[in-house]
VOBA-1610 file (N, C-alpha, C; in pm, whole numbers, padded with zeros to 5 digits, always signed):
BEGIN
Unk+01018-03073+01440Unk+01005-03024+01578Unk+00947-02883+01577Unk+00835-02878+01664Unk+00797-02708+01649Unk+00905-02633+01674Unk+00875-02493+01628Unk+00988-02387+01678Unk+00920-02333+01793Unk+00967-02294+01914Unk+00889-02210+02027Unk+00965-02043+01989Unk+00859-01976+02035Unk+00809-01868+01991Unk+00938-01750+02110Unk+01018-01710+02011Unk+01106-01609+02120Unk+01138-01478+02053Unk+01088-01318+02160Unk+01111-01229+02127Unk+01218-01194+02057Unk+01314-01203+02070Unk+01426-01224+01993Unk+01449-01244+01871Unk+01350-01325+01828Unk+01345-01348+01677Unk+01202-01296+01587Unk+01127-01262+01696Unk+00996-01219+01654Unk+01006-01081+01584Unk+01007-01057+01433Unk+01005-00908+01383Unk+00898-00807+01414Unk+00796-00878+01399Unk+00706-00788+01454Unk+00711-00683+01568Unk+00796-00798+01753Unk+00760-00701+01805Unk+00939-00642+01816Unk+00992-00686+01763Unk+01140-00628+01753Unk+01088-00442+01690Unk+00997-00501+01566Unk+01030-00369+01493Unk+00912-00257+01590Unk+00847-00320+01685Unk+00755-00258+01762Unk+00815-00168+01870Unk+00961-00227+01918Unk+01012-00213+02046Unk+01107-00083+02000Unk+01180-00085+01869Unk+01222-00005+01798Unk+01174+00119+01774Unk+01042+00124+01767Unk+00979+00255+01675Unk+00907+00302+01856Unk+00910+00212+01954Unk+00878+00278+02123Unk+01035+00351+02163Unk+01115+00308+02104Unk+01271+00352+02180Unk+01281+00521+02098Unk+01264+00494+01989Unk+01289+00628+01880Unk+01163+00713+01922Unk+01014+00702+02008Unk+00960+00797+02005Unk+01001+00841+02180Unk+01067+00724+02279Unk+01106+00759+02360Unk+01255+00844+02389Unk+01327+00833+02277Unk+01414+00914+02233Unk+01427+01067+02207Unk+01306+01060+02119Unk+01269+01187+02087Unk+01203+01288+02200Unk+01139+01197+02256Unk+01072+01291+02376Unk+01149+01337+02487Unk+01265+01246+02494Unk+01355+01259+02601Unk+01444+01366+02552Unk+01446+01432+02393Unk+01537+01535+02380Unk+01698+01420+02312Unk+01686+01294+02391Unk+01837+01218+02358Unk+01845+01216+02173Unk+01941+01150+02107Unk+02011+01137+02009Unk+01904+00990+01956Unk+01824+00994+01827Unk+01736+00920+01837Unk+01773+00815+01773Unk+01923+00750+01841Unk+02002+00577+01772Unk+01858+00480+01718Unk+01743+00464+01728Unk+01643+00404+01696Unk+01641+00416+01523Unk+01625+00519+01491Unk+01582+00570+01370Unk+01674+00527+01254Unk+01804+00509+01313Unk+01923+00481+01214Unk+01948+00303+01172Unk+01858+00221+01343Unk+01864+00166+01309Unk+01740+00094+01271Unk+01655+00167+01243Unk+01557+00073+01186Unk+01536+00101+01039Unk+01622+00198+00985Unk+01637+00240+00837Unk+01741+00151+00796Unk+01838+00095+00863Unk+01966+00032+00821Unk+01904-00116+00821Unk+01786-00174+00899Unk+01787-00299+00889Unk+01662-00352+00842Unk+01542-00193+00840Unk+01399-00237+00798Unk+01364-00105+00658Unk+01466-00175+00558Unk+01459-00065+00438Unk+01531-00170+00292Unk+01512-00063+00143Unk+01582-00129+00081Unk+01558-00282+00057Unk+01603-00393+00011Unk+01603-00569-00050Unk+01609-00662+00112Unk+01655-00566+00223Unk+01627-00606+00303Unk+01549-00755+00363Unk+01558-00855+00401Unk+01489-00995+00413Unk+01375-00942+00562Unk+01414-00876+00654Unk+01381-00806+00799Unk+01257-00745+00754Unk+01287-00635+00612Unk+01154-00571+00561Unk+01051-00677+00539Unk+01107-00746+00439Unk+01034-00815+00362Unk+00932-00917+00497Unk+00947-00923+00566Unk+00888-01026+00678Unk+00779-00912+00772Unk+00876-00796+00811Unk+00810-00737+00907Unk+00669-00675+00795Unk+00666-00665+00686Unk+00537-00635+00606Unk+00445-00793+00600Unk+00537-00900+00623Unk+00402-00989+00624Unk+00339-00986+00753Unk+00403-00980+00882Unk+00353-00920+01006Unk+00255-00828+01005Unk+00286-00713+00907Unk+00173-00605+00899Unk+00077-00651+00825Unk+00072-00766+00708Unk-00038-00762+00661Unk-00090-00868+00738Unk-00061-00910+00791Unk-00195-01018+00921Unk-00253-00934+01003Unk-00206-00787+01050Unk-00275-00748+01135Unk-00343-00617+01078Unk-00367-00606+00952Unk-00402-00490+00899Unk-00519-00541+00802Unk-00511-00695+00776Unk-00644-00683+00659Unk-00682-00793+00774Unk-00865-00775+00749Unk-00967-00799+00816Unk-01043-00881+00757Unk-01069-01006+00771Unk-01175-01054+00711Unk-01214-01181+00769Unk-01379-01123+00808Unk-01481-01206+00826Unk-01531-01370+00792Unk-01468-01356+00684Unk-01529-01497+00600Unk-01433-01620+00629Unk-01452-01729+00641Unk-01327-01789+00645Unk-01266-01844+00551Unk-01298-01855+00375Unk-01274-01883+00313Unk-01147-01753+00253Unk-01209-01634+00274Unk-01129-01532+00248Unk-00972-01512+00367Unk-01001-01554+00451Unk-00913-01575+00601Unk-00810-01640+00543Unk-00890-01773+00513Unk-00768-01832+00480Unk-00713-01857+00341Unk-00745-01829+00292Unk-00680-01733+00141Unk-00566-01663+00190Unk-00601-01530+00284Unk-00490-01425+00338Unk-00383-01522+00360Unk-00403-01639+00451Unk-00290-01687+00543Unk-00193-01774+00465Unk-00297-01871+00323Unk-00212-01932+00228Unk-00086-01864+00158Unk-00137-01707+00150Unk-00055-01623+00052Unk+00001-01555+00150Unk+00004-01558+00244Unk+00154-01492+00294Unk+00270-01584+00365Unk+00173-01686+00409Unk+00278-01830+00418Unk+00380-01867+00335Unk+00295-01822+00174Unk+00388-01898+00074Unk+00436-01751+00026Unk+00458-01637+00089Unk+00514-01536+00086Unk+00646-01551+00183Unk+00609-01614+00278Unk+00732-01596+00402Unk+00821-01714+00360Unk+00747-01863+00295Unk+00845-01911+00222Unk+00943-01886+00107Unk+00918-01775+00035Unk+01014-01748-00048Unk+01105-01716+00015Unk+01104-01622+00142Unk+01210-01495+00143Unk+01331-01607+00158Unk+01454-01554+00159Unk+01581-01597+00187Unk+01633-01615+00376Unk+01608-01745+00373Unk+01635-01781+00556Unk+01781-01742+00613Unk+01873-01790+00524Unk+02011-01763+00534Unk+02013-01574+00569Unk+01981-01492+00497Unk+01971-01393+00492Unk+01924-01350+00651Unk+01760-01385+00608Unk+01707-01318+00720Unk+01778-01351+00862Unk+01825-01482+00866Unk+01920-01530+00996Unk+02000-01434+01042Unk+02083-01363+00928Unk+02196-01301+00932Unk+02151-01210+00972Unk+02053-01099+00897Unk+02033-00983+00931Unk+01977-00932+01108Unk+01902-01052+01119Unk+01833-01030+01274Unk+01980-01060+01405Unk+02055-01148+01333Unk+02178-01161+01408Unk+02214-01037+01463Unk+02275-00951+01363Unk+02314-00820+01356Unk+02263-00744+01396Unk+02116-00709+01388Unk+02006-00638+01424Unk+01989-00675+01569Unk+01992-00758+01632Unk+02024-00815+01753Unk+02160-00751+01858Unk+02212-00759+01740Unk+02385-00737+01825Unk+02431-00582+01809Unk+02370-00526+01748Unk+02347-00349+01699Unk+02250-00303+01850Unk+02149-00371+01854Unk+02053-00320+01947Unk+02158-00314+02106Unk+02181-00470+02102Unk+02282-00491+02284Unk+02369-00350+02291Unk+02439-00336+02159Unk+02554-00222+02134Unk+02515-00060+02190Unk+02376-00066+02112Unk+02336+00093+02125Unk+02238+00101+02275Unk+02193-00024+02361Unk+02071-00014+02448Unk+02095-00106+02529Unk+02049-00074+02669Unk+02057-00207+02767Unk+01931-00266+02747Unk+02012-00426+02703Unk+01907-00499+02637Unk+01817-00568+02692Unk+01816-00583+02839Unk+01735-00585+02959Unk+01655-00466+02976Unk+01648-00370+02971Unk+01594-00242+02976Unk+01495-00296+02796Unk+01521-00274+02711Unk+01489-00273+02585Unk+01423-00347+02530Unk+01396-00447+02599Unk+01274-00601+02632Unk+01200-00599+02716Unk+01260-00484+02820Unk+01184-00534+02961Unk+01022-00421+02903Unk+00984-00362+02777Unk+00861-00264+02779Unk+00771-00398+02735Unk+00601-00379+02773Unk+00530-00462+02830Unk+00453-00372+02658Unk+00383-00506+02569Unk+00411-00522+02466Unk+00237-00575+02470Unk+00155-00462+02451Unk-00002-00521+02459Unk-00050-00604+02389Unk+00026-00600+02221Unk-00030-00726+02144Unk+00096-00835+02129Unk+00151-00849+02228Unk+00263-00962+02255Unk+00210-01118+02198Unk+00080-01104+02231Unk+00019-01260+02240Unk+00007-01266+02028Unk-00031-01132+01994Unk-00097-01123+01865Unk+00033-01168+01783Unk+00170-01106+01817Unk+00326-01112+01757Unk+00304-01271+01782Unk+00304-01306+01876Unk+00378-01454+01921Unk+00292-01550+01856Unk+00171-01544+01795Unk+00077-01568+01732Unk+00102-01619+01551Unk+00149-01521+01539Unk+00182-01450+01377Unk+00353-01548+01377Unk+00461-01606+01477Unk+00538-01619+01444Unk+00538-01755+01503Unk+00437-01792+01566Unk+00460-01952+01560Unk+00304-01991+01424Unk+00259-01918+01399Unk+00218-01914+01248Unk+00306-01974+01178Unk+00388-01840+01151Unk+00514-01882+01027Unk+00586-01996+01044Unk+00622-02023+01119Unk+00740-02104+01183Unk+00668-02256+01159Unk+00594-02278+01242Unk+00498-02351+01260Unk+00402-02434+01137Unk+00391-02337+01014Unk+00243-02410+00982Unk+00214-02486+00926Unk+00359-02543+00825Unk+00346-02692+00778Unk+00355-02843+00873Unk+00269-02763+00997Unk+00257-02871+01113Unk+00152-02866+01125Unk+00100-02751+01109Unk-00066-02728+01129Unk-00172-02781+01075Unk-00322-02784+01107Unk-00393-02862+00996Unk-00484-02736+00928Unk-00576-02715+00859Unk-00648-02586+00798Unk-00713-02534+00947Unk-00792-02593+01014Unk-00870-02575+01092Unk-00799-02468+01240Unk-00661-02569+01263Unk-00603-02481+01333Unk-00503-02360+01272Unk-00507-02353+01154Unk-00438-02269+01100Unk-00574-02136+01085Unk-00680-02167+01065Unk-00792-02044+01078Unk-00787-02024+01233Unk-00852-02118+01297Unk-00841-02057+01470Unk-00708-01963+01515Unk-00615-01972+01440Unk-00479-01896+01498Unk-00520-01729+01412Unk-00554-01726+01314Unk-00562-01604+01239Unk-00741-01554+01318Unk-00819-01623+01341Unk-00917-01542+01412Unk-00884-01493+01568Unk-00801-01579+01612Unk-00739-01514+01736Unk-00634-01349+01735Unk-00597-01372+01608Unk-00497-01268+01571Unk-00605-01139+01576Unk-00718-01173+01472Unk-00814-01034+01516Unk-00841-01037+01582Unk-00878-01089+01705Unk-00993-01058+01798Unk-00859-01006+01888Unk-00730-01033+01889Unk-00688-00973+02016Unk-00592-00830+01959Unk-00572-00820+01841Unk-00468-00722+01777Unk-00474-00584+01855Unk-00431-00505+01878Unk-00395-00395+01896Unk-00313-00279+01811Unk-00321-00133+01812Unk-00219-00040+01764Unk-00110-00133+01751Unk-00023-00140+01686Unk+00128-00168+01681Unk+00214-00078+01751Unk+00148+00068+01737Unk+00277+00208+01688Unk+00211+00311+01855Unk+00170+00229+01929Unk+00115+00293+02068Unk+00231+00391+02092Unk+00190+00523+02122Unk+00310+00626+02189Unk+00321+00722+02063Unk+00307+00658+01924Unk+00314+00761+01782Unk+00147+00793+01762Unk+00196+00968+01704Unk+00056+00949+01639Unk+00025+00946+01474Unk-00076+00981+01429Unk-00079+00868+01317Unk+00004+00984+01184Unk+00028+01098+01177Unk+00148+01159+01140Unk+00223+01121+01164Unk+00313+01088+01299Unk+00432+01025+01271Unk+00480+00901+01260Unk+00349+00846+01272Unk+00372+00642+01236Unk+00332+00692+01073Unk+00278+00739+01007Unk+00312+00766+00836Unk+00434+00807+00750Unk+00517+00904+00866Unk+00645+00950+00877Unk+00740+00834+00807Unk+00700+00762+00950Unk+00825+00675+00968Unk+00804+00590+00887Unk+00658+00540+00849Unk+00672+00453+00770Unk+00750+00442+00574Unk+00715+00577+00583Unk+00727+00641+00427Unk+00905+00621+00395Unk+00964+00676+00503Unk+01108+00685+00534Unk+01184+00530+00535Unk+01075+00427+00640Unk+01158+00284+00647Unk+01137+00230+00493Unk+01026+00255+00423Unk+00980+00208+00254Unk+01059+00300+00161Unk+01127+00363+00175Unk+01192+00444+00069Unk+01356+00457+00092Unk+01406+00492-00052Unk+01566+00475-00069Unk+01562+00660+00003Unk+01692+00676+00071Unk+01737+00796+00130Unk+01683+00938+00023Unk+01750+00924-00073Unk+01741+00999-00206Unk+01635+00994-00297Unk+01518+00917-00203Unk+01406+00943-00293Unk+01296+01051-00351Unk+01316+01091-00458Unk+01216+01221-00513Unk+01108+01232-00399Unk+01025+01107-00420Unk+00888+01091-00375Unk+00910+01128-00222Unk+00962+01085-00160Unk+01005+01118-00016Unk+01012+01223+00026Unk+01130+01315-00044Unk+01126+01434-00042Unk+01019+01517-00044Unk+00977+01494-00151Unk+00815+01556-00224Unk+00708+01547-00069Unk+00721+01463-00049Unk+00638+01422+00104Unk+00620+01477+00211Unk+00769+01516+00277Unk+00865+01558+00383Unk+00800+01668+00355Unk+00870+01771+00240Unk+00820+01886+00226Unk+00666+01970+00182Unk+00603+01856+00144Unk+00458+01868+00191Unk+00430+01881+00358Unk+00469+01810+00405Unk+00448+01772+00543Unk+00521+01892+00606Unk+00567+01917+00606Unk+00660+02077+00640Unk+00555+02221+00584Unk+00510+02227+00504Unk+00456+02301+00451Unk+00259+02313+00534Unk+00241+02187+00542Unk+00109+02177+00621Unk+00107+02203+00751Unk+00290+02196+00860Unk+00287+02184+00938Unk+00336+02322+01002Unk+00364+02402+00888Unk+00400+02561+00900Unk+00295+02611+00911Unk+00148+02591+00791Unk+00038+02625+00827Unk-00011+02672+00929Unk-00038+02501+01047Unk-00106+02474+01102Unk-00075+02593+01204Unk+00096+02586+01264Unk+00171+02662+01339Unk+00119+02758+01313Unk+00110+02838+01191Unk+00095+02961+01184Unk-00089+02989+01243Unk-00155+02919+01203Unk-00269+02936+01244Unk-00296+02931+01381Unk-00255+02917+01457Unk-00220+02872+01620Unk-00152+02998+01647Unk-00049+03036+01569Unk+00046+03157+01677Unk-00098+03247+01637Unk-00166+03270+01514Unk-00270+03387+01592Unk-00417+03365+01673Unk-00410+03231+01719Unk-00508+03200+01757Unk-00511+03199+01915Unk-00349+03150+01964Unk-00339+03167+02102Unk-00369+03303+02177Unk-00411+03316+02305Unk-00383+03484+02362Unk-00268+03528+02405Unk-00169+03384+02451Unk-00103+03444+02537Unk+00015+03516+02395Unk+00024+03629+02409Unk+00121+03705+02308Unk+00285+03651+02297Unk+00347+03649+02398Unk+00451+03562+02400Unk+00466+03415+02333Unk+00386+03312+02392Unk+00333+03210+02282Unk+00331+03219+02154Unk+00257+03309+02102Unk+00217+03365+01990Unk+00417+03394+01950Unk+00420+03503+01984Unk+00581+03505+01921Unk+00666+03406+01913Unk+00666+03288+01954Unk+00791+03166+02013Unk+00722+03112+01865Unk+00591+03076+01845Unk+00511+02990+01756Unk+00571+03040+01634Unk+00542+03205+01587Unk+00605+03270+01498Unk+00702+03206+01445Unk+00816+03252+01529Unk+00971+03215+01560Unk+01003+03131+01500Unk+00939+03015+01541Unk+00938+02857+01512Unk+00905+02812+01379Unk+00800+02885+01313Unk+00731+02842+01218Unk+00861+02892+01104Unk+00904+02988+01113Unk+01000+03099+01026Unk+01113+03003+01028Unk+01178+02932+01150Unk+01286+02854+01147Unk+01240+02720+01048Unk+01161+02662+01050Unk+01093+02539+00944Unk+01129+02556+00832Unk+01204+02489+00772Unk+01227+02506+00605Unk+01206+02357+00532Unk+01184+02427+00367Unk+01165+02266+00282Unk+01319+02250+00278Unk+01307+02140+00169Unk+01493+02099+00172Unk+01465+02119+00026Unk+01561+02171+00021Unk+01620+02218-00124Unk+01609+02082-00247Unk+01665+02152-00381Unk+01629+02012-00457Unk+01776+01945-00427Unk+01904+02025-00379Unk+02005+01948-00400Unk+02036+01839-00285Unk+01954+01866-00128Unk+01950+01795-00008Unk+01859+01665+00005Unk+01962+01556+00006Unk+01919+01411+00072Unk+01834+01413+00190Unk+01733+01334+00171Unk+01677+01329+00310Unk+01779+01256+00391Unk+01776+01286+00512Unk+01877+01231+00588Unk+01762+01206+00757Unk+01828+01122+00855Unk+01774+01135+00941Unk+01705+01222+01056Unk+01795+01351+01042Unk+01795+01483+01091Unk+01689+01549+01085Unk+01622+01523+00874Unk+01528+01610+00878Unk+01452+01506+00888Unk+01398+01365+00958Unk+01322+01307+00959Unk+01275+01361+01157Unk+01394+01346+01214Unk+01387+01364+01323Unk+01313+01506+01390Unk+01314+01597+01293Unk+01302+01716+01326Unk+01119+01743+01251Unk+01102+01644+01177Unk+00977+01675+01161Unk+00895+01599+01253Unk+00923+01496+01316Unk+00899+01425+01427Unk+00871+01496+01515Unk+00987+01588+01546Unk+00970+01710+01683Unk+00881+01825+01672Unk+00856+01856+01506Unk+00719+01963+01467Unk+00576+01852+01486Unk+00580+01753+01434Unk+00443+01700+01472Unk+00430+01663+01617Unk+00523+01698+01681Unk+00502+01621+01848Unk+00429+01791+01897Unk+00499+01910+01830Unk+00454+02050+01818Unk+00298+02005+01817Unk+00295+02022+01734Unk+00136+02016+01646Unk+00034+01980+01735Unk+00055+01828+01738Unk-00022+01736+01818Unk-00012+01773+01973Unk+00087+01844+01993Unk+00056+01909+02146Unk-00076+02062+02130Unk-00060+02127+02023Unk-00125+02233+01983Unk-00298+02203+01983Unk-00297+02098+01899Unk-00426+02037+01903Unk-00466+02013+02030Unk-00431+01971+02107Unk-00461+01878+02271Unk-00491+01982+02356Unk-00452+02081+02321Unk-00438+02226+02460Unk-00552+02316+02338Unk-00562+02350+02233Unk-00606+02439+02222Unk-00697+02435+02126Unk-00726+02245+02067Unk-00862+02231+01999Unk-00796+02229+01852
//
């Protein structure tokens, strides 16, 4: 029996609706519950990860040919067949029942989802394709390009790298760290180059201010969400800096 295609179970735009709540979070100043949970359920051996990356790779590699097309679609089919169903059942359960907990879940569905058709696409794919024949299994993946869109609409591409680096990595990771505080360090720069570039002198001092408060994290400090959140709030800085003043 086919499976019909329901947001609810769709990772793609679950993990889409997620990373719109955490940048609407952030902007709103609120407590950014998004971030905690998309590290708790899209990180680590995770089954949720492991799926929402075959999602990304249908809509991230491109190809023209159809022999190469459907190559892509064989190998991630028989990618989505390995993962563990039992698992993934469980985890989206939870991930489901975490979301109702922290968000009105009418509110939290109700955002209007431009590549909705591209998600719903990709998951009666999966679901679907040992029903399918080759022919309609290429027509479904050329539809996927021609209608795809941004995923990460509302982030910019600093902080959809952010987040991504953070959901792919263990808390305590060197490399992470190493990252963060690169990214802190470029983003003190930039600040600093701006507080003497603005006229208005006051500006100029707040920018100062700001840049001086920015610190790396030590070797003995875990990345934690806090300083993920807060570099979020310097690149929302930044990227406002750029927009007003070039």
């Amino acid at each position: 029996m086919k499976v019909k295609h329901s947001k609810y179970k769709n990772t793609g735009i679950l993990f889409e609706l997620l990373t719109r709540q955490l940048t609407a979070d952030t902007i709103a100043g609120d407590n950014p519950r998004a971030l905690s949970i998309i590290k708790k359920y899209f990180s680590g051996d995770s089954a949720l990860l492991k799926e929402y990356k075959i999602y990304h790779t249908f809509t991230s590699q491109k190809y023209k040919e159809d022999n190469k097309a459907t190559m892509l679609i064989n190998t991630l089919i028989e990618a989505h067949g390995k993962l563990n169903k039992s698992q993934l059942r469980r985890e989206k359960y939870n991930l489901i029942k975490e979301i109702k907990e922290t968000y009105d879940i009418n509110n939290f569905f109700k955002s209007k989802i431009n590549d909705y058709k591209v998600m719903a696409s990709i998951f009666n794919l999966l679901e679907n394709y040992s029903k399918q024949d080759t022919d309609t299994r290429l027509l479904t993946y050329k539809v996927l390009l021609e209608k795809f869109n941004n995923k990460y609409s509302g982030l910019q591409d600093n902080q959809k790298t952010l987040l991504k680096e953070y959901v792919n990595s263990v808390t305590n990771s060197p490399s992470l760290k190493s990252y963060i505080n690169q990214e802190i360090k470029t983003v003190k720069k930039t600040i600093d180059g701006y507080s003497k570039k603005v006229e208005d002198k006051a500006v100029a001092v707040k920018l100062t201010e700001t840049k001086n408060m920015i610190k790396t994290l030590c070797k003995k400090t875990s990345v934690n969400d806090d300083n993920v959140i807060n570099l979020l709030n310097y690149y929302e800085l930044v990227n406002e800096l750029k927009t007003i003043h070039g």
